[in-house]
C-alpha positions in Angstrom: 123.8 -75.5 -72.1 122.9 -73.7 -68.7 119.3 -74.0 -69.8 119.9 -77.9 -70.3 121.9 -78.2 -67.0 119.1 -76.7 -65.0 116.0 -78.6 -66.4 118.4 -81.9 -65.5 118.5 -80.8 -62.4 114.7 -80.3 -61.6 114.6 -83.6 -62.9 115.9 -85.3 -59.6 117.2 -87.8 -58.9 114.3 -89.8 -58.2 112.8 -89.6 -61.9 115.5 -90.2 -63.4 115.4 -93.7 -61.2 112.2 -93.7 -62.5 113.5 -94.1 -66.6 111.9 -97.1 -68.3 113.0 -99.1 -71.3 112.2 -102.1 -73.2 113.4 -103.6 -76.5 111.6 -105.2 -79.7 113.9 -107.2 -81.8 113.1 -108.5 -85.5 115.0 -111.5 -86.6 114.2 -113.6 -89.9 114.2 -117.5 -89.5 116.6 -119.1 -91.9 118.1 -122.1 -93.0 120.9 -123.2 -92.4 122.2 -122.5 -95.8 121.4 -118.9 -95.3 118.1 -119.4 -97.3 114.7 -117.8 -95.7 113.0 -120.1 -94.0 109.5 -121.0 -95.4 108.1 -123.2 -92.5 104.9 -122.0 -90.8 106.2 -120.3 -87.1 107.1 -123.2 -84.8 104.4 -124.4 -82.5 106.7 -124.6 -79.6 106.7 -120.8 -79.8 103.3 -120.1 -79.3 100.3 -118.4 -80.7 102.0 -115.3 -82.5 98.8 -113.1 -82.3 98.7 -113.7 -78.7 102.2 -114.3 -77.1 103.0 -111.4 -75.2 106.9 -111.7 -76.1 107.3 -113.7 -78.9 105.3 -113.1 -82.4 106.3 -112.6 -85.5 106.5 -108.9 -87.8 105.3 -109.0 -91.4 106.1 -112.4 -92.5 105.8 -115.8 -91.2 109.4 -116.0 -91.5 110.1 -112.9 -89.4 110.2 -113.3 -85.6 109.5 -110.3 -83.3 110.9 -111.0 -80.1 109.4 -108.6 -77.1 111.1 -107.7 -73.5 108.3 -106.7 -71.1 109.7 -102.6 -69.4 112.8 -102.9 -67.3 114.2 -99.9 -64.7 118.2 -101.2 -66.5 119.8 -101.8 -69.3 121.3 -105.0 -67.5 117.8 -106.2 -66.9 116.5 -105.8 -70.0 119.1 -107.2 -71.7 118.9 -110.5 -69.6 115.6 -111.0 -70.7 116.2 -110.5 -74.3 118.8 -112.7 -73.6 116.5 -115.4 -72.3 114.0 -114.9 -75.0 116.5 -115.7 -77.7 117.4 -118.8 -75.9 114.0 -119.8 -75.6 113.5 -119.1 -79.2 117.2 -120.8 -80.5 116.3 -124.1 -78.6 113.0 -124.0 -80.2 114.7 -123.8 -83.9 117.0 -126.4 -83.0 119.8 -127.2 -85.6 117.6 -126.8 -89.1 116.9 -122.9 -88.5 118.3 -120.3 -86.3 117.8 -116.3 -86.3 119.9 -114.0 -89.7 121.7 -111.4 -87.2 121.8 -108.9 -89.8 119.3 -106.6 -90.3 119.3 -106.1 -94.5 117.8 -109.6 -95.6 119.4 -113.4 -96.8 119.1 -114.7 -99.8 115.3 -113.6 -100.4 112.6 -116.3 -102.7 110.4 -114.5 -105.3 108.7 -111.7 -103.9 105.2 -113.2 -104.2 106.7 -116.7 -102.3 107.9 -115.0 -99.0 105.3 -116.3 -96.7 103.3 -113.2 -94.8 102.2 -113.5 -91.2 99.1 -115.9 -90.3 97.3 -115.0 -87.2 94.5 -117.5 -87.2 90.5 -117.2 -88.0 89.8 -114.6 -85.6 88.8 -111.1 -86.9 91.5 -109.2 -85.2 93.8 -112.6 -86.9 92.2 -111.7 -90.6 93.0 -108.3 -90.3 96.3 -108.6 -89.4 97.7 -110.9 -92.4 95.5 -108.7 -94.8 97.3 -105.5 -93.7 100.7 -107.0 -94.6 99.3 -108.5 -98.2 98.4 -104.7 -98.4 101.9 -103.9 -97.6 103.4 -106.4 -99.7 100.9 -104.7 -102.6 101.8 -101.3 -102.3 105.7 -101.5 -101.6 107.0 -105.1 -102.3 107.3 -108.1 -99.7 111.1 -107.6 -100.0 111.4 -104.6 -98.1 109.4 -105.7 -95.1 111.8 -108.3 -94.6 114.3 -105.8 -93.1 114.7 -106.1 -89.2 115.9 -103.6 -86.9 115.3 -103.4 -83.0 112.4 -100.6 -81.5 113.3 -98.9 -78.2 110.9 -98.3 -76.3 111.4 -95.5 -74.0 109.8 -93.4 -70.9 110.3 -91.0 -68.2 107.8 -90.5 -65.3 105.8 -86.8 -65.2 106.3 -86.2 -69.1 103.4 -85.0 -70.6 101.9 -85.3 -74.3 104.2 -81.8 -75.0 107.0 -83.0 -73.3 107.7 -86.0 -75.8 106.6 -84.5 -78.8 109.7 -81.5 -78.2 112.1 -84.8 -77.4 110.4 -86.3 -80.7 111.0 -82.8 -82.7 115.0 -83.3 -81.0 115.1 -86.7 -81.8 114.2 -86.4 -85.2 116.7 -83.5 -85.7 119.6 -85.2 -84.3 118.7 -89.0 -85.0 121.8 -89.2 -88.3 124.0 -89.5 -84.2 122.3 -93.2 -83.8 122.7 -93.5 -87.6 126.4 -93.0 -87.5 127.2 -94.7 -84.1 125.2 -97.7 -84.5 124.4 -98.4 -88.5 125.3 -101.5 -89.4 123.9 -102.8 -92.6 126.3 -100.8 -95.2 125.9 -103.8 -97.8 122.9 -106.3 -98.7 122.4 -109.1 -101.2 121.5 -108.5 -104.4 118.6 -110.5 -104.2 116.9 -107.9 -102.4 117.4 -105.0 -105.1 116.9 -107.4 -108.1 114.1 -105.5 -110.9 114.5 -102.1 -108.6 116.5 -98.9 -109.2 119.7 -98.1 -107.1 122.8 -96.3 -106.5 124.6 -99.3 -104.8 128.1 -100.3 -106.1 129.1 -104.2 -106.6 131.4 -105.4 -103.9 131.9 -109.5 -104.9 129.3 -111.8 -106.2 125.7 -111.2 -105.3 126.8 -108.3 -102.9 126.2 -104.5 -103.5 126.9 -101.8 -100.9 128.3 -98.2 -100.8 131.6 -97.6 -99.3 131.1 -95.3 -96.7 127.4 -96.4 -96.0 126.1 -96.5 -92.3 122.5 -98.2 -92.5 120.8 -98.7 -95.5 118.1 -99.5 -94.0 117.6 -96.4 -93.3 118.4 -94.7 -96.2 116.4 -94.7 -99.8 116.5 -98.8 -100.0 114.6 -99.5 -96.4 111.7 -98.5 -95.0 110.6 -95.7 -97.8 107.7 -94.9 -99.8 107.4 -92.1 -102.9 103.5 -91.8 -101.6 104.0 -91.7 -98.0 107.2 -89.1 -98.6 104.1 -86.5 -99.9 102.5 -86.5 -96.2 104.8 -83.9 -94.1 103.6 -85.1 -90.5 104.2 -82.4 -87.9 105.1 -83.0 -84.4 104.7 -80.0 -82.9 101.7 -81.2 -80.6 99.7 -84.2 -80.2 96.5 -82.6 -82.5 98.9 -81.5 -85.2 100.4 -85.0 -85.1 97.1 -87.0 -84.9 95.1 -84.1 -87.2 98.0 -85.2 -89.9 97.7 -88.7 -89.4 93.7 -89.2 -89.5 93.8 -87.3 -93.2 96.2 -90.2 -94.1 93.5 -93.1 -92.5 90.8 -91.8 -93.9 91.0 -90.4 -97.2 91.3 -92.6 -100.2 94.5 -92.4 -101.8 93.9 -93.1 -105.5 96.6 -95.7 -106.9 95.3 -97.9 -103.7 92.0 -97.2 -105.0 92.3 -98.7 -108.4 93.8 -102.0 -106.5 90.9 -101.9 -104.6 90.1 -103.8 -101.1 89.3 -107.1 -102.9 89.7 -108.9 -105.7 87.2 -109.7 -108.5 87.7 -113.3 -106.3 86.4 -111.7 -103.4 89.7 -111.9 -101.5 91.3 -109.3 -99.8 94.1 -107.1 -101.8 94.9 -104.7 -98.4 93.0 -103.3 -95.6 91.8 -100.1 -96.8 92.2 -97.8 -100.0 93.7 -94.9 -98.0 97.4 -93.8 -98.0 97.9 -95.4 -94.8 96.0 -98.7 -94.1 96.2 -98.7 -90.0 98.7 -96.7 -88.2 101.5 -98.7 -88.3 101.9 -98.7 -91.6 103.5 -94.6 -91.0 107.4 -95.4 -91.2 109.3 -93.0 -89.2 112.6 -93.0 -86.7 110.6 -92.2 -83.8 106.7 -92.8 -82.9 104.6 -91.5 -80.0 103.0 -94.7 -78.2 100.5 -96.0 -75.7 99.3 -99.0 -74.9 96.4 -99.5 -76.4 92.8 -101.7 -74.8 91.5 -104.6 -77.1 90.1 -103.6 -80.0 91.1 -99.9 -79.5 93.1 -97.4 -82.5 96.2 -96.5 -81.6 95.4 -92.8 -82.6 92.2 -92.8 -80.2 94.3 -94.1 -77.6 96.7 -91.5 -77.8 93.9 -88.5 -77.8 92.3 -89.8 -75.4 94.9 -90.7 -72.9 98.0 -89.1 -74.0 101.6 -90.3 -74.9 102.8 -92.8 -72.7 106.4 -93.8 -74.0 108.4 -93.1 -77.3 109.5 -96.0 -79.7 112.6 -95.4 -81.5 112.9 -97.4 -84.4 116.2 -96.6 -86.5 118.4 -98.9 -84.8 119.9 -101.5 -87.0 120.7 -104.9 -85.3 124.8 -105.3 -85.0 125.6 -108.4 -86.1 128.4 -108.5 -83.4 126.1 -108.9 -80.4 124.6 -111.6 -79.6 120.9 -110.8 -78.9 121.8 -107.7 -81.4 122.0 -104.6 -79.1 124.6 -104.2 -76.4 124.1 -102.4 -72.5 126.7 -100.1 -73.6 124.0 -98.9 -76.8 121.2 -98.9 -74.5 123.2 -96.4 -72.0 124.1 -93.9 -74.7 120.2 -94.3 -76.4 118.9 -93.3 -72.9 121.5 -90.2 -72.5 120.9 -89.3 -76.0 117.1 -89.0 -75.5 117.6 -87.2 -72.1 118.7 -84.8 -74.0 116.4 -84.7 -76.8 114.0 -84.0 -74.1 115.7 -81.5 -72.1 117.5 -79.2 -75.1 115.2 -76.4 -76.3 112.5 -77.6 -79.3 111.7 -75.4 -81.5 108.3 -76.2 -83.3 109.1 -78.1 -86.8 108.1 -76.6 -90.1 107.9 -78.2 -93.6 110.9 -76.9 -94.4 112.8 -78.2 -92.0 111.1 -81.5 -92.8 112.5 -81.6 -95.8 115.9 -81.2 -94.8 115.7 -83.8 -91.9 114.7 -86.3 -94.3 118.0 -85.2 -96.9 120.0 -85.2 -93.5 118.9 -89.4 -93.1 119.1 -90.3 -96.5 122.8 -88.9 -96.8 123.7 -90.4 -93.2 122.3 -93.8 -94.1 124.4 -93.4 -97.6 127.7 -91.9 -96.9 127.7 -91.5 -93.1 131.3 -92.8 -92.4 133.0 -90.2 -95.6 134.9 -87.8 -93.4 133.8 -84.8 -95.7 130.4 -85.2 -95.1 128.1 -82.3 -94.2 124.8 -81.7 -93.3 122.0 -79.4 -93.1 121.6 -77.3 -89.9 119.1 -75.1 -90.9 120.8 -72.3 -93.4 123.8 -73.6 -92.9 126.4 -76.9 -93.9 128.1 -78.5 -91.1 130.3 -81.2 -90.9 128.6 -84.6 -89.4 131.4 -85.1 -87.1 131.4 -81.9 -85.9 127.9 -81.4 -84.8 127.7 -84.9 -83.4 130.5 -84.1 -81.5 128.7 -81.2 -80.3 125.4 -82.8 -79.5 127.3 -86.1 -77.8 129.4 -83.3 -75.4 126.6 -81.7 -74.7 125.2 -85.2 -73.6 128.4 -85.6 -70.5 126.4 -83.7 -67.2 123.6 -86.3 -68.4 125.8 -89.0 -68.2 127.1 -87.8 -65.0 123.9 -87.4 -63.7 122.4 -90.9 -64.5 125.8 -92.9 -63.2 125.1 -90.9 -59.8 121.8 -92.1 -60.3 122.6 -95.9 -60.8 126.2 -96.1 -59.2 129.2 -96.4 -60.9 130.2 -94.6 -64.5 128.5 -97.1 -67.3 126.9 -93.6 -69.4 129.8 -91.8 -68.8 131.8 -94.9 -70.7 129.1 -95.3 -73.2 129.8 -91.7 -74.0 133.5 -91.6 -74.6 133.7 -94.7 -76.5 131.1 -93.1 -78.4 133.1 -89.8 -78.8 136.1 -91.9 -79.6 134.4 -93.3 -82.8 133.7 -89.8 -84.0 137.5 -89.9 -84.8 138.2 -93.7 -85.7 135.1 -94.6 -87.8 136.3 -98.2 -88.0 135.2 -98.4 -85.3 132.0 -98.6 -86.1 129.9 -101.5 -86.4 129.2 -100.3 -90.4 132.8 -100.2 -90.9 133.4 -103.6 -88.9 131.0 -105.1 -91.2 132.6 -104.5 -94.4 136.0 -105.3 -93.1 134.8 -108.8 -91.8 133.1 -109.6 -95.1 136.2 -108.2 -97.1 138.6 -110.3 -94.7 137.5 -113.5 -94.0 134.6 -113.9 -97.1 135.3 -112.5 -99.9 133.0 -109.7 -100.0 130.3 -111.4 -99.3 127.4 -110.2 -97.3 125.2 -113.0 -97.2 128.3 -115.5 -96.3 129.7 -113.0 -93.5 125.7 -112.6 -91.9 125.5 -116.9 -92.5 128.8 -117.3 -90.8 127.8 -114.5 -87.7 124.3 -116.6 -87.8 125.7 -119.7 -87.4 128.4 -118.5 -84.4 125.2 -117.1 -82.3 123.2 -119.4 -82.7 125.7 -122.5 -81.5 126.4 -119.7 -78.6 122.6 -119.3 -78.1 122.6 -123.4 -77.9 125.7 -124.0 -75.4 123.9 -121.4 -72.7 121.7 -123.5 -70.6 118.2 -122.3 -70.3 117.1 -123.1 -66.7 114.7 -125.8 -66.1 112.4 -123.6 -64.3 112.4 -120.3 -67.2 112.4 -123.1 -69.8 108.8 -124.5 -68.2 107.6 -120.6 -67.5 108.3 -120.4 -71.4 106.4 -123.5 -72.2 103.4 -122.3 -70.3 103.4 -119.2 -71.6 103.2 -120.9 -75.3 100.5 -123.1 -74.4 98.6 -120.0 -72.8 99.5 -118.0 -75.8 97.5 -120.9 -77.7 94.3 -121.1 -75.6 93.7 -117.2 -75.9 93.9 -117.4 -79.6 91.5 -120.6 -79.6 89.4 -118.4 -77.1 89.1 -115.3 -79.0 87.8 -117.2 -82.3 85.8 -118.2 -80.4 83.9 -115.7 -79.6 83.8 -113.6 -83.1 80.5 -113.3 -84.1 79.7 -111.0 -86.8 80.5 -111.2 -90.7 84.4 -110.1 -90.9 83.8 -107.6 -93.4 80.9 -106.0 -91.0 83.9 -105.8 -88.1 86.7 -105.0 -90.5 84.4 -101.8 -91.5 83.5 -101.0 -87.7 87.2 -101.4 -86.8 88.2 -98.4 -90.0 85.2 -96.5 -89.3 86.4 -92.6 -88.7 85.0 -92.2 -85.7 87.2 -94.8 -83.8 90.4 -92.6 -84.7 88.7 -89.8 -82.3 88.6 -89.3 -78.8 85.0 -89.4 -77.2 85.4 -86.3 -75.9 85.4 -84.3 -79.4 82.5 -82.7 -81.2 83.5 -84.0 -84.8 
């Protein structure tokens, strides 16, 4: 603790003025009868391969809506706010935005629409990655949304956010707990797969003291990907781990092949992981990347510029799906994942991190439940209470920072909810469905959808954003027009160029 106190304290207070955040926020399009929507993604919306903020995630039905970096949560959230405006006005009164993050009522899994990007080569590539995905894991389960933090602090280096990432990782199940909220799903989305999910009313399964499925063995898994024990103790043991995954081919995603005896494309590549997105995890090292660059090459070459957390569920409660209050606590929380000692990770420990999520995600809110902290069992109240007191000269520090006490609030209500779990947005979830529909997910998320959206509607979008929008759209479309333009070469030529090897590597190596 004296250790953490003093590293706070070299900090100063102008870096910590300095903080950065910005938000990514899936949403799918549905009807208004809670049915995915399978209309293309509207033109007033723009080009999604080339809007800067608004795009869509793997399928056409799936908006991805994209703040630019913001020095406060206030700010960030007005834009957000804006966006989703923007966006609701665009849908008008036939679709609007599912607020949950665990899917609607879901078409056969071959009908869900994946993203379209255009004729461009970069366009091509994009829609065949996600018919790989939809090969290798289902189209279902990319239809989950969740919101990505995105997250940095000036004079961090590379080693810096890979010990915050090792922290992060070992303390995550706090977010899981705190902010989970998807504790049920249809049972559309489980239909012909294997689960452990109990029946709640008709068409809804969910597990009684559930935080996030999403998170746990129903979301964003894989039984291949699970094999490859990624390391984060620096950026070479990361990106060595990562490239063995790009490169070499993966045999069940052999036999499927990159195209069909038609000639079209069945995925992206035959290795484990196609690009390096495809890598699910809670946290991911980042850096903006130049056109037509690797993400891993970007990162070798130039560093780690930010962190992306990505195990936030949306909450259903909030309009836009995240709250100030969340963004607050996410920034003291990862203060301290950076400034708590970080132990390099092993494969053991691996292991047990991932046991740690999957129980979280599954039984987070049972009283009784206990975790593994290295050899030993601890309750998951008790060590979150630990890490979230731990978390208090942080808040301090940041309010002095910004003025007033917002993180210091953030913290106790959070504290507060270690001893009232319905509190919690998992919790508030099952009781609203139980309440006021039956049990039913899909009618609770429907009804939420419906309520935000008419809210969404009643705000008034001034007339000189709503034109800045409309530009932006138009622009969006012109660069896209541009850029197939000027794609020259066969695709397949550029799509082999683009997965060669060598492009994963900095220039500076010998390999």
């Amino acid at each position: 603790m004296n250790r953490l106190t003093e590293r706070l304290h070299a900090l100063g207070p102008e870096r910590l003025a300095g903080l950065r955040r910005g938000v990514e926020k899936e949403s799918l399009r549905v009807r208004d009868d809670g049915h995915l929507a399978l209309t293309p993604h509207p033109q007033a919306l723009g080009s999604a391969l080339t809007h800067a903020r608004i795009t869509t995630d793997f399928s056409e039905s799936q908006l991805e809506l994209i703040t630019g970096v913001h020095g406060g949560a206030e700010a960030c959230l007005t834009e957000l706010t804006q966006i989703h405006q923007f966006v609701a006005h665009a849908l008008g009164r036939d679709e609007r935005m599912w607020v949950g993050s665990m899917p609607c009522r879901l078409p056969t899994d071959e009908t869900i629409p994946l993203g379209r990007y255009g004729t461009s080569h970069v366009g091509r590539a994009k829609s065949i990655y996600r018919m790989g995905l939809g090969q290798r894991y289902g189209r279902r389960m990319q239809t989950i949304s969740g919101i990505h933090y995105n997250w940095s602090l000036p004079g961090l280096g590379s080693d810096d956010y890979f010990g915050l990432i090792r922290n992060f990782r070992r303390h995550s199940f706090v977010l899981l707990y705190l902010f989970g909220a998807s504790p049920a799903v249809c049972a559309s989305f489980v239909e012909g797969r294997d689960h452990e999910l109990e029946p709640l009313a008709g068409g809804t399964l969910y597990l009684p003291h559930a935080t996030s499925l999403r998170m746990g063995r129903l979301g964003y898994q894989s039984d291949a990907q699970a094999a490859l024990a990624v390391s984060y103790n620096s950026l070479e043991d990361y990106a060595g781990s990562l490239e063995g995954a790009l490169t070499r081919p993966f045999p069940p995603y052999e036999r499927l092949g990159v195209r069909n005896l038609g000639g079209d494309y069945n995925q992206l590549a035959t290795s484990l992981l196609q690009i390096e997105n495809e890598f699910y995890g809670t946290i991911r090292p980042k850096r903006v990347i130049r056109r037509g660059e690797r993400p891993l090459h970007a990162l070798r070459e130039r560093g780690v510029e930010y962190v992306e957390v990505r195990c936030l569920d949306l909450d259903p409660f909030e309009p836009v799906g995240i709250a100030t209050a969340t963004m607050r606590l996410i920034d003291t929380f990862l203060l301290h994942c950076l400034l708590s000692d970080s132990p390099p990770d092993t494969p053991g420990e691996i292991a047990r991190l991932a046991r740690n999520q999957h129980l979280c995600a599954a039984r987070g809110r049972d009283p009784a439940l206990r975790l593994e902290r290295g050899r030993q069992s601890v309750r998951l109240v008790d060590w979150a209470r630990e890490i979230l007191q731990a978390c208090g000269p942080i808040a301090a520090a940041l309010d002095a920072s910004a003025g007033g006490e917002a993180h210091a609030q953030a913290l106790r209500e959070a504290l507060q909810r270690l001893d009232a779990p319905e509190q919690l947005p998992s919790a508030r979830v099952l009781a609203a469905m139980r309440s006021d529909f039956g049990g039913s997910y899909t009618a609770f998320v429907q009804s939420q959808s419906a309520v935000t959206h008419a809210e969404l509607l009643r705000r008034p979008l001034a007339a000189e954003l709503q034109a800045a929008f409309e530009a932006e759209a138009s622009a969006s479309q012109a660069e896209q027009r541009r850029i197939e333009a000027e794609d020259k070469p066969p695709f397949e030529a550029w799509r082999q160029a683009y997965l060669a090897p060598e492009t994963l590597r900095p220039r500076t190596t010998d390999t």
